[in-house]
C-alpha positions in Angstrom: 10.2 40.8 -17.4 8.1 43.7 -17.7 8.4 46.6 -20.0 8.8 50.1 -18.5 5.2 52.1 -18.2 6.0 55.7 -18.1 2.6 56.4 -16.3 1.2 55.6 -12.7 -1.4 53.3 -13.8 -1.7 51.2 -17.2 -1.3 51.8 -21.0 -1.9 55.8 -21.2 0.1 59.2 -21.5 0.2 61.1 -19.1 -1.9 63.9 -18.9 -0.9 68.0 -17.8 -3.1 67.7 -14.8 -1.3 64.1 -13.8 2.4 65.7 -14.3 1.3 68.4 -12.5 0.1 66.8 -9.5 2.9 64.5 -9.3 5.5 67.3 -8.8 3.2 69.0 -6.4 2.2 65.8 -4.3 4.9 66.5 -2.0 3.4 69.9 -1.1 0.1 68.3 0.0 -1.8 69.9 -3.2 -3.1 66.5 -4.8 -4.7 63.3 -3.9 -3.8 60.1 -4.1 -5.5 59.7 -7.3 -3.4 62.2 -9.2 -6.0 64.6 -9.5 -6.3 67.6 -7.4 -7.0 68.0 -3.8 -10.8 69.0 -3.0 -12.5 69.3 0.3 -13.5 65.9 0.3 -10.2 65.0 0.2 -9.3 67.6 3.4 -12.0 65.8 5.1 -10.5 61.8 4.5 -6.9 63.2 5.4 -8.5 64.8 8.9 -9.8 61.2 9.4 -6.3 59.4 8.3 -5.0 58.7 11.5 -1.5 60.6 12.2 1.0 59.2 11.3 0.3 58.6 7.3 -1.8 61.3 6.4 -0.6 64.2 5.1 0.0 67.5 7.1 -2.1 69.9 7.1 -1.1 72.7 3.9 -1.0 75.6 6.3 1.4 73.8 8.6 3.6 73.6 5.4 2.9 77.4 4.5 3.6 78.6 8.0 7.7 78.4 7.9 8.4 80.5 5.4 12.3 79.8 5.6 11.2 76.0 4.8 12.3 75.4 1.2 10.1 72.5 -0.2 11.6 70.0 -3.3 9.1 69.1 -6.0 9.6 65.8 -7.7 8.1 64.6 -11.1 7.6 60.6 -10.9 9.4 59.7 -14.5 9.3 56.1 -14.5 6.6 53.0 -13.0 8.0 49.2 -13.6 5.3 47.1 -12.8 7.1 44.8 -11.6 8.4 43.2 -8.0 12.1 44.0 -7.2 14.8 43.5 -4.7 15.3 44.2 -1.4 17.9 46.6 -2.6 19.0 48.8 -5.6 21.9 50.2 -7.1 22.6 53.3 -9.1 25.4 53.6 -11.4 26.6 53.7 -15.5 26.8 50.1 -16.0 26.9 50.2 -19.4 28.9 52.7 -20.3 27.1 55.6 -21.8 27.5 58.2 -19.3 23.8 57.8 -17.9 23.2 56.4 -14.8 21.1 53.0 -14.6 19.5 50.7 -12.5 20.3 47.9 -10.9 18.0 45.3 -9.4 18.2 41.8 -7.5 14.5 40.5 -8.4 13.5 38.1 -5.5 14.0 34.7 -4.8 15.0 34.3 -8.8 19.1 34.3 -8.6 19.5 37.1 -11.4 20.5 40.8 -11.5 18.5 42.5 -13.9 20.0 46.3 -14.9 17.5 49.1 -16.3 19.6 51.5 -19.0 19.0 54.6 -18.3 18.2 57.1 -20.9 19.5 60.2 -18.9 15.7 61.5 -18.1 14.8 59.6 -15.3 13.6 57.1 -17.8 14.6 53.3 -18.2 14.5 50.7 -21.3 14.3 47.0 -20.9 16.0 45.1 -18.6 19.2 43.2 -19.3 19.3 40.2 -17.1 22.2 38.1 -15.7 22.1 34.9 -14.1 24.1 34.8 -10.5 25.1 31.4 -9.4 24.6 29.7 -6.9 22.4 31.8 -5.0 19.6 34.9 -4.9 21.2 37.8 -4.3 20.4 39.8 -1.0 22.1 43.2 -0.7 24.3 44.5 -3.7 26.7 47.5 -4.0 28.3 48.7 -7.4 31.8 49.9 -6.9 34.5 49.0 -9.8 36.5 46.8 -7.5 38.8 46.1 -10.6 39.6 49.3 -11.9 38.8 48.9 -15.9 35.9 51.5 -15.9 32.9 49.1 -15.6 31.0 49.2 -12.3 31.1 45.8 -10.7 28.5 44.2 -8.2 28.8 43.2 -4.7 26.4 41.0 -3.3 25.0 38.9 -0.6 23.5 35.9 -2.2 21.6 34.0 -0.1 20.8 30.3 1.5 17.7 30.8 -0.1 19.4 28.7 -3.1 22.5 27.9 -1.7 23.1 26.5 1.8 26.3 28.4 1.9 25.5 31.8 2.5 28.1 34.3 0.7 29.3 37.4 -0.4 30.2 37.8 -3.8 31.7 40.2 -6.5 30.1 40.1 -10.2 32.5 41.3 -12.4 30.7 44.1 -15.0 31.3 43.6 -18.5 30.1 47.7 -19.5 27.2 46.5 -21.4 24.7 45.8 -18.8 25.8 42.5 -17.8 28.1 40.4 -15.4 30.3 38.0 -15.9 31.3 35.1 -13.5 31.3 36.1 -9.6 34.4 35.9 -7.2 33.6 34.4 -3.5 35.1 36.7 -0.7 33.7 35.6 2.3 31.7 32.2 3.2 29.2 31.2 5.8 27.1 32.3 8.2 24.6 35.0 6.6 23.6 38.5 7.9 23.1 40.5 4.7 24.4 43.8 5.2 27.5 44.9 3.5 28.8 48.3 2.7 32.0 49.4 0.1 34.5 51.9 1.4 38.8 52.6 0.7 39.6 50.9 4.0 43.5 50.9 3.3 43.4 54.1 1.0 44.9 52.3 -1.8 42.8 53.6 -4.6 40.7 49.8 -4.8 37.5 49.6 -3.5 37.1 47.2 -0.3 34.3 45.5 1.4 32.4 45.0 4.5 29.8 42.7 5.9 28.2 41.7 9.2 28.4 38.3 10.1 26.1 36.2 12.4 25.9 32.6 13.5 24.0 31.4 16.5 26.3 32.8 19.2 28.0 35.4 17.9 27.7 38.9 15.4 30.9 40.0 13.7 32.2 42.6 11.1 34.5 41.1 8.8 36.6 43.4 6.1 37.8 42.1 3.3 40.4 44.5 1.6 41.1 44.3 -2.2 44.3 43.6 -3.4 44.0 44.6 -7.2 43.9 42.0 -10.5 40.0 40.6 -9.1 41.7 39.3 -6.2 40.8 39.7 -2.5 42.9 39.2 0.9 41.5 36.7 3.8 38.7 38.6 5.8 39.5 40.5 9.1 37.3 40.1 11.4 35.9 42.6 14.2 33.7 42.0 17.1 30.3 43.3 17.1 28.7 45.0 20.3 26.5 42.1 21.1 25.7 38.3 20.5 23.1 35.8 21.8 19.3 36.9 20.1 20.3 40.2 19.1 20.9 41.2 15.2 22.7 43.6 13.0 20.0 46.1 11.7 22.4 48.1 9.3 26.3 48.2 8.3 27.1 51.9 7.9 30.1 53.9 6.5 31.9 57.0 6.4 34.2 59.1 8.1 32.5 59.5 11.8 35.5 61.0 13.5 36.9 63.6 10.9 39.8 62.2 10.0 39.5 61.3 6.7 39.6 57.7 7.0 36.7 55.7 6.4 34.9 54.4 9.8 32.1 52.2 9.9 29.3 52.0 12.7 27.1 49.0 13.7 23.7 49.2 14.7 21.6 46.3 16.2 18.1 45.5 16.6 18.3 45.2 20.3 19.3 47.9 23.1 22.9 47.3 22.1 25.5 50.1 22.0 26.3 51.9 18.8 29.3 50.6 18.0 31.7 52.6 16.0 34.8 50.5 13.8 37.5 53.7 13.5 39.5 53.4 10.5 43.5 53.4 11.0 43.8 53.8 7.1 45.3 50.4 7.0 42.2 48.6 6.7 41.9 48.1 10.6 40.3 49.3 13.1 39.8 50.2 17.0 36.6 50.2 18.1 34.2 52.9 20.3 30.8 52.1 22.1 28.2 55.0 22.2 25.4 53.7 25.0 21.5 53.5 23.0 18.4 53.8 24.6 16.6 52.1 21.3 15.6 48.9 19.3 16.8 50.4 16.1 16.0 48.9 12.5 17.1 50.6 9.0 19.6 53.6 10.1 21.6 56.1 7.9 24.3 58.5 8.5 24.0 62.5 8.0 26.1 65.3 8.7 23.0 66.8 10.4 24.7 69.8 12.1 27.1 70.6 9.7 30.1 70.1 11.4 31.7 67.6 9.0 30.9 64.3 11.7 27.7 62.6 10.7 24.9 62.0 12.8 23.4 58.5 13.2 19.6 58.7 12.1 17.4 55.2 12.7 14.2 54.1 13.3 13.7 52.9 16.6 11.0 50.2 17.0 10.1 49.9 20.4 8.9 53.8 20.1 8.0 54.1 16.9 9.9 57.0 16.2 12.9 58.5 14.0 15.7 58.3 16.7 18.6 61.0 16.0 21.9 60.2 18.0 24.3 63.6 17.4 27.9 63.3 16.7 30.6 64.6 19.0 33.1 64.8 16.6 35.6 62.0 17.9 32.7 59.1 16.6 30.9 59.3 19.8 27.0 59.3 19.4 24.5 60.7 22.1 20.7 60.7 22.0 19.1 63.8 20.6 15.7 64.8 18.9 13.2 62.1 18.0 10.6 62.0 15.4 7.2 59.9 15.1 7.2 57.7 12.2 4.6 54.8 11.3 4.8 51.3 12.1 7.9 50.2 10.6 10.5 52.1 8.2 12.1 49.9 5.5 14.6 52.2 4.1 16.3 55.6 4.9 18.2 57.7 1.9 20.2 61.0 2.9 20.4 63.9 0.3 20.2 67.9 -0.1 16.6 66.9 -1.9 15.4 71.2 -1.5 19.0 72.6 -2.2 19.6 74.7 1.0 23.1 73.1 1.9 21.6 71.0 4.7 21.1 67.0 4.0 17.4 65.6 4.1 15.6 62.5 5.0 13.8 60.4 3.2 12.2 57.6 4.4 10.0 54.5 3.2 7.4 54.4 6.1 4.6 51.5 6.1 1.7 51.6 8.1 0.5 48.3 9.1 -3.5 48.8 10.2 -3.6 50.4 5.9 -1.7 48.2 4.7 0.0 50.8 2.8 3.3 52.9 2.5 4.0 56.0 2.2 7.8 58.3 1.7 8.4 60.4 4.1 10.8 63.6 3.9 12.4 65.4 6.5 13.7 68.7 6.2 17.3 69.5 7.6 18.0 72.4 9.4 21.7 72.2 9.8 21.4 72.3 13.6 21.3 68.6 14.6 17.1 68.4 13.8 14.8 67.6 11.1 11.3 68.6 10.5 8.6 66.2 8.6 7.6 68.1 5.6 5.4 66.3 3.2 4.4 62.4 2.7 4.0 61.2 -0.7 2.1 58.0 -1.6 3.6 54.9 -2.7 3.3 51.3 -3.9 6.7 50.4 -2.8 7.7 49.2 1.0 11.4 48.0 0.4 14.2 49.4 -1.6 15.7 53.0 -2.0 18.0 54.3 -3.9 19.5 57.8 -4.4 21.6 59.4 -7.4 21.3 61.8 -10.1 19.1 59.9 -12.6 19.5 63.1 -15.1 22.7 65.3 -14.8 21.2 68.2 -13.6 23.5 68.2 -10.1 19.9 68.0 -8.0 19.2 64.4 -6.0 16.5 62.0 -7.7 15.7 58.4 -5.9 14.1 55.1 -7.2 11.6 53.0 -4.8 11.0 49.5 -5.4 9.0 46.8 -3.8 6.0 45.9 -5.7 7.2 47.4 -8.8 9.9 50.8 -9.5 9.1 54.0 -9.3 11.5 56.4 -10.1 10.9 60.3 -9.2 13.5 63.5 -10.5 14.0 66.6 -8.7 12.6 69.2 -10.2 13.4 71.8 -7.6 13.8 75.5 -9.0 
């Protein structure tokens, strides 16, 4: 594997007016070259067509209550990752790391951290029998080393499953348990489903004629009980387009909501506390792909916040409290939206969006971030370029308290807050 290149581009330091313009990108001051924004770059952005361009600076100037993040990119991995990331201290040092599923290959290979937004070689550990998909870290057994779960795929093994790799706190897994099976649909999530203290999972579930959530609560000692399973909103064609969790109905108890890729309800899974769950249908007007939750008006009940492909657009569906979604505000966004992170990125109290938008007549992606304003809506801000079209991941890469994220695709890019 690769070696980490500090620098967008190859083999040299970067220079003041490069680390400059990175943490000023986001404000529309630089081109895409690094190098400052001149006239000739005012004219190509005029011709960009709408929805990947970036906005105009005096649009950005013109709210004066709109408090804008800068980021400094810290890290570039030429090389292709996952489809997903994780963030967490995997070996034991107290600084967070990466960890990545390279495609197609069967391994997870985990990036130490070196608590500056910077990452040394990888340390890479073979998953059998198959690639791995989605993973989640979550120390499912309780000795202080974050564990891996994980999809891995058909795409090696027939027999689709999900999986926990057991950490060993140096970077590396040992064996992985099987909790659940057959048919694929690679989402999972990891919540307290029974409040016990042990983290439990979740995965969708999909065969030809039918879409399920099944639960799988963990009983302690890297052991797991039998899956529960819970009926999706929909069956037939349809698909699951993302697993969330949280606490959607302000009880305290982790809930999880299921969103298709077809103009299927939102279906919220309401936690009892016991690891089941009663379920409530919210009626969508959408063809919705990657979704997040975000507590978008403050109340404490998170909003669900998609992209919805038949429009083209952000789609925000507001909370009622209870777990019940309506439509509200909607947003245009590019041709397709691979990934969605929620965090207070400017540090005014309200959560953000960030978004991996791609753009299909350039060829190209770009991240876009929305501004909350605490009232139920969001407002695009800035777009910053990007090589990466697939993963995002969201933590606090040096121990400052302020959100930093990681992109990854084509290679890994990782950018820290640097927000006053």
């Amino acid at each position: 594997m690769a070696m980490i290149d500090t620098v967008r581009g190859a083999g040299r330091p970067p220079t003041r007016r490069h680390r400059l313009c990175l943490a000023v990108v986001l404000l529309g001051g630089c081109s895409r070259d690094g190098l400052p924004a001149t006239t000739a770059d005012a004219a190509v952005d005029a011709a960009r067509p709408p929805d990947l361009g970036r906005p105009p600076r005096d649009l950005l100037g013109a709210d004066l209550a709109l408090r804008l993040p800068t980021f400094v990119q810290t890290t570039m991995l030429l090389q292709p990752s996952g489809p997903e990331l994780a963030l967490a201290d995997f070996d034991n040092d107290g600084k967070i790391d990466i960890a990545d599923a390279p495609p197609l290959d069967g391994t997870v290979a985990v990036l130490p951290g070196f608590g500056d937004g910077t990452f040394g070689a990888p340390r890479t550990t073979v998953l059998t029998p198959g690639a791995p998909d989605e993973i989640a870290a979550a120390d499912f057994d309780g000795d202080g080393a974050p564990d891996l779960a994980t999809w891995l795929s058909e795409t090696l093994d027939p027999a689709a499953a999900v999986y926990v790799a057991w950490g060993r706190g140096d970077g590396t897994f040992g064996a992985p348990t099987n909790l659940l099976a057959g048919p694929r649909s690679p989402f999972l999530v990891v919540a307290d489903f029974n409040r016990d203290g042990l983290a439990d999972v979740a995965a969708t579930w999909k065969d030809i004629v039918s879409n399920s959530v099944q639960v799988v609560l963990n009983q302690g000692n890297r052991s797991f009980a039998p899956p529960r399973s819970f009926a999706a909103s929909f069956a037939g064609p349809s698909s699951v387009a993302a697993l969330l969790t949280g606490d959607v109905n302000g009880d305290g108890r982790p809930d999880l909501v299921l969103v298709s890729d077809g103009t299927s309800p939102l279906r919220a899974y309401l936690g009892d506390g016991a690891g089941g769950f009663s379920v409530k249908d919210s009626p969508a007007d959408a063809v919705f792909g990657t979704a997040a939750l975000a507590d978008l008006t403050g109340d404490g009940a998170p909003e669900v916040v998609a992209f919805d492909g038949a429009k083209n657009t952000f789609a925000v569906y507001l909370n009622d409290g209870s777990g019940g979604f309506a439509a509200g505000a909607s947003y245009p966004a590019g041709d397709n939206v691979t990934a969605i992170g929620v965090a207070d990125f400017n540090l005014d109290g309200n959560p953000d969006i960030l978004a991996i938008v791609w753009n299909e007549r350039l060829a190209a992606s770009d991240l876009h971030l929305f501004l909350g304003h605490g009232d139920g809506t969001i407002e695009l801000a800035a777009r910053l370029a990007t090589s990466s079209d697939g993963a995002l991941a969201i933590g606090d890469l040096n121990a400052d308290g302020k959100p930093d994220f990681v992109v990854g695709s084509a290679g890994l890019e990782a950018f820290v807050n640097t927000t006053p």
